[in-house]
C-alpha positions in Angstrom: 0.0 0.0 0.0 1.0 3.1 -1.2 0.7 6.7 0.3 0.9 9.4 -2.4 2.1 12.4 -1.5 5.1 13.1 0.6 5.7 9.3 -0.2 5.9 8.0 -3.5 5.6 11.7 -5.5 8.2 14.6 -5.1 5.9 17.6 -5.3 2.2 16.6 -6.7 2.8 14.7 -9.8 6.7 13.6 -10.1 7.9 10.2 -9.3 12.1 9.7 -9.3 13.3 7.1 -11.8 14.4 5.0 -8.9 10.9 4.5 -7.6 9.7 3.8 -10.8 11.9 1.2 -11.4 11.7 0.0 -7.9 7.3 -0.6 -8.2 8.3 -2.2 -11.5 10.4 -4.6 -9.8 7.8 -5.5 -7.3 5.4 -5.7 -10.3 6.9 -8.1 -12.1 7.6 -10.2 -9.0 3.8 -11.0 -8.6 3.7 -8.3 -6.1 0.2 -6.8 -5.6 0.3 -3.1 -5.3 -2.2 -0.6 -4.4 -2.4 3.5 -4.0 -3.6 4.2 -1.0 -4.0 8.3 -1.1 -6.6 10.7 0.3 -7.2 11.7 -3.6 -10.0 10.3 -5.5 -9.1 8.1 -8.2 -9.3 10.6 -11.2 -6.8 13.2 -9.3 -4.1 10.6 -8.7 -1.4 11.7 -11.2 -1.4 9.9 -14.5 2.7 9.2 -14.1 0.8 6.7 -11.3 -1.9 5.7 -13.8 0.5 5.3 -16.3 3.1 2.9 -14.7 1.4 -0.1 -15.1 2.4 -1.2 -12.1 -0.4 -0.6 -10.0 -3.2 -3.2 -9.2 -5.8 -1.3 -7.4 -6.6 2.4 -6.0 -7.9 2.7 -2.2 -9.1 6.1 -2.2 -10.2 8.9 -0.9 -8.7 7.6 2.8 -10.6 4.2 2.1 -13.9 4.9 1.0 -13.9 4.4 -2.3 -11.3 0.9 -3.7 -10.9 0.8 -7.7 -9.0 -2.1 -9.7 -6.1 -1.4 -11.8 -7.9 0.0 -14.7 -10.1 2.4 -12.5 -13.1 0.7 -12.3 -14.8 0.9 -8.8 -14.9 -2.4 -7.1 -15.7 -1.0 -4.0 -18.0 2.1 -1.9 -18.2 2.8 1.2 -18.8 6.3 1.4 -21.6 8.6 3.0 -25.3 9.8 2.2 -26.0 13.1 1.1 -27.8 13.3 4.3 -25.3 12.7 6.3 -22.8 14.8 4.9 -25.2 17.8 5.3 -25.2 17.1 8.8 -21.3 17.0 9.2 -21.5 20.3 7.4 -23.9 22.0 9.6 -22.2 20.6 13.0 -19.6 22.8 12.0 -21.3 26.0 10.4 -20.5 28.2 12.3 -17.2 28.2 12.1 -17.0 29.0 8.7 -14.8 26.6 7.2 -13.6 26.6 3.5 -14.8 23.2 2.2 -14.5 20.8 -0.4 -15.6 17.6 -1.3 -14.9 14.1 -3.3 -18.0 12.8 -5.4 -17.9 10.2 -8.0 -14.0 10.2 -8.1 -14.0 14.5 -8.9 -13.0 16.7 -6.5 -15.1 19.9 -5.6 -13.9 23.2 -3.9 -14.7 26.4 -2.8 -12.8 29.3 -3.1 -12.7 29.9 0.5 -10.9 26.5 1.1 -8.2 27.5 -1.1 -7.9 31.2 0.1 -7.7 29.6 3.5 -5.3 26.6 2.8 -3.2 29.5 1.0 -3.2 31.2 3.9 -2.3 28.5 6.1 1.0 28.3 3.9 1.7 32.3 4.2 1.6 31.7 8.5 4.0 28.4 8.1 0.7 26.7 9.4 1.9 23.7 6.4 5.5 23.6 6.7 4.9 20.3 8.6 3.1 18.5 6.0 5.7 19.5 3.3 3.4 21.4 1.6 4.9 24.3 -0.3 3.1 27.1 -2.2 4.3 25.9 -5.3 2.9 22.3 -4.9 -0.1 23.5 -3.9 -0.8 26.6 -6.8 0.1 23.4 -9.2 -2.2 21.2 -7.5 -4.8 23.6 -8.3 -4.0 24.5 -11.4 -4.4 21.0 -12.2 -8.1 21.3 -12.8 -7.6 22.9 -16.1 -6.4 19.4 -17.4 -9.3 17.8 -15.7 -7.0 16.3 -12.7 -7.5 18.9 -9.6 -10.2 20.1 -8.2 -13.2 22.1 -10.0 -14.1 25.6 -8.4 -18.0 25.9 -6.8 -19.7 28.1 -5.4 -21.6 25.9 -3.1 -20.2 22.0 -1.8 -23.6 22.2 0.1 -25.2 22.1 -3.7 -22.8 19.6 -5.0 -23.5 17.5 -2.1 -27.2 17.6 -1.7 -27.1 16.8 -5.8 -24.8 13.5 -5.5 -25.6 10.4 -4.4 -22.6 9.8 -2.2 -19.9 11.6 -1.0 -16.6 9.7 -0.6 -15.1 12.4 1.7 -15.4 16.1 3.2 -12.4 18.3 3.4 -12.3 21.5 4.8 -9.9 24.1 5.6 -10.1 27.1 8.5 -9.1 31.0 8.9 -7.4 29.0 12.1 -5.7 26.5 14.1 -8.4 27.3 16.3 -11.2 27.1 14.7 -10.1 23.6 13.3 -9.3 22.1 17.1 -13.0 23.2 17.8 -14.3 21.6 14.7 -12.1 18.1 15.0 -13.8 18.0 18.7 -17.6 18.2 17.8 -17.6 16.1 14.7 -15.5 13.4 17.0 -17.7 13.8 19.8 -20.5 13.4 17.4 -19.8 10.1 16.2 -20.7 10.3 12.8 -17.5 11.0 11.6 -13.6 9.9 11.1 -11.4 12.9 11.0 -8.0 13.4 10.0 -5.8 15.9 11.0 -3.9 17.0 8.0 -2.2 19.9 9.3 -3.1 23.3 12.2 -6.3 24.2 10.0 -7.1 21.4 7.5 -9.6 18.2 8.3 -10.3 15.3 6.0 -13.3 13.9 6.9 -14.9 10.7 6.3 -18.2 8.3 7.8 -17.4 6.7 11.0 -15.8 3.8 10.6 -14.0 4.1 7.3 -10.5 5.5 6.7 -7.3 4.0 5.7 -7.3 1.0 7.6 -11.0 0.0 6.5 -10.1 0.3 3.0 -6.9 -1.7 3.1 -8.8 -4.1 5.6 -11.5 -5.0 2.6 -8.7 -5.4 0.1 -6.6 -7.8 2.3 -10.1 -10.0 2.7 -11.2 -9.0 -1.1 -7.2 -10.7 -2.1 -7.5 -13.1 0.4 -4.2 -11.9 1.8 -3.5 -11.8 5.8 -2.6 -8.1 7.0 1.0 -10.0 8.5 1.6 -10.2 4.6 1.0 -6.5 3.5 2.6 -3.3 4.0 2.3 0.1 3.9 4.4 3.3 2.8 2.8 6.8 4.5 3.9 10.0 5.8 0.8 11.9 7.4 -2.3 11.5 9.7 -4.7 9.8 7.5 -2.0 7.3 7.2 -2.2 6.3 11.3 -5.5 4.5 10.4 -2.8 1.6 8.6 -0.4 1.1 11.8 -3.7 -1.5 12.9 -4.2 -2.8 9.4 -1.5 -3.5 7.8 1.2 -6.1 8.6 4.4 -3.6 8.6 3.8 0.2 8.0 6.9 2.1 7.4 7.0 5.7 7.9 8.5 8.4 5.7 11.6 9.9 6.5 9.8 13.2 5.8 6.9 11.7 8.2 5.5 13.6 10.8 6.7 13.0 14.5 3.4 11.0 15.4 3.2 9.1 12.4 7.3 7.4 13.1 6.4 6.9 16.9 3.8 4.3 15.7 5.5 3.2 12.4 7.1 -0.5 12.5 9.7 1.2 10.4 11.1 4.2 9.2 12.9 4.6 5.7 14.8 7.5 4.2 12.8 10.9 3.0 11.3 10.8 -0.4 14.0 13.5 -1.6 16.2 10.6 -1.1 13.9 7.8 -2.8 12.8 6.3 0.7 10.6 4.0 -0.8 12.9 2.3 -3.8 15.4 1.7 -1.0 13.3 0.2 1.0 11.8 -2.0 -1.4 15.2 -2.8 -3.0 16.8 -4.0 -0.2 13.3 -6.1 0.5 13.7 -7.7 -2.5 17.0 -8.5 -2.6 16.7 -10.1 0.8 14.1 -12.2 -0.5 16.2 -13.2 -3.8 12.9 -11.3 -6.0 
């Protein structure tokens, strides 16, 4: 299982030749591998898509589990309904929000003005995320890959018939430690803690882990037989349901406390190394 960014890609859509070459390796050894990423399925990067190396997509931090080719073999996202009611828990604290539905992202222009001005305060620095990567994450939705600009995710939501996942962004680090507490304390929700004023938020029950979980049982594969790259706090969910997660160099200071391992940054092509020396170990 494979976290996205911060992991496997250098800034939002490159991936180093060693990496590459290391995913083809596990490829062509009969290794099964998956994304596992917070994006939907159309916004992971087509250098992924591409690769041919990857099996299946768990999405959108486990709701949402596609095969190789993209086609969704698995939902376990939330009702309209409910997502209006996440929404309105948290109302009036004004969040920016944005949301995944039927593998396209949605966003309002306050969630960017806010995430943008997260990165001005250094509110980001921790989850690696510069002002570059995210104005070209972004931008991305002129090629049909990022996210589309709305008015209104309370119209896009009330319109779909299931949202895969909330995000939602605050003015500040405040504001988002009130909102994490009430939709917790609600019980309808998983939240993720992405940085001091972003949430990802998905039903209860479902994250990461869930999603990973129904692909072990959907492969028939034991979670002692599967592991797991990742580098943020959506990833935590994986420590419980996956075999061996190893944590990013890069990794936040929570995440390597309950990692199993910890390999070098992805500047330094964490992952391939990793892998490498796994396979070579194993005569692959």
């Amino acid at each position: 299982m494979l976290d996205l960014d911060g992991t496997v890609l250098r800034g939002s859509s490159m991936v180093s030749r060693p990496v590459r070459d290391a995913l083809l390796r596990c490829h062509n050894a009969g290794i099964a591998l998956a994304v596992s990423s917070g994006r939907p399925y159309r916004m992971v990067p087509r250098v992924i898509r591409r690769l041919g190396a990857m099996d299946y997509y768990v999405c959108t931090n486990g709701s949402a589990v596609s095969d190789g080719s993209g086609r969704r073999i698995f939902s376990q996202g939330m009702t309209p309904e409910l997502a209006l009611k996440i929404m309105g828990l948290v109302a009036h604290l004004q969040p920016g929000w944005n949301a995944f539905v039927n593998d396209r992202g949605y966003a309002e222009f306050r969630n960017h003005s806010y995430m943008l001005g997260a990165i001005s305060s250094g509110d980001m620095r921790s989850s690696g995320v510069s002002l570059m990567v995210f104005l070209r994450f972004v931008l991305s939705g002129l090629t049909g890959t990022g996210f589309r600009d709305v008015l209104s995710i309370r119209r896009v939501v009330s319109r779909a018939k299931r949202v895969d996942k909330l995000g939602c962004s605050f003015s500040s680090s405040g504001r988002a430690d009130e909102a994490q507490r009430i939709l917790l304390e609600s019980g309808l929700a998983e939240v993720a803690r992405m940085n001091a004023r972003e949430l990802e938020i998905t039903t209860s029950g479902v994250d990461k882990g869930s999603g990973a979980a129904w692909l072990g049982r959907h492969l028939g594969v034991g979670k002692e037989r599967m592991v797991a790259f990742g580098d943020g706090a959506n990833d935590l969910p994986l420590t419980s349901a996956i075999g061996c997660f190893v944590a990013m160099g890069n990794a936040d200071k929570q995440v390597k406390a309950q990692a199993d391992d910890v390999c070098p940054a992805v500047s330094d092509d964490g992952v391939a190394q990793w892998l490498n020396a796994w396979l070579d170990e194993h005569d692959l």
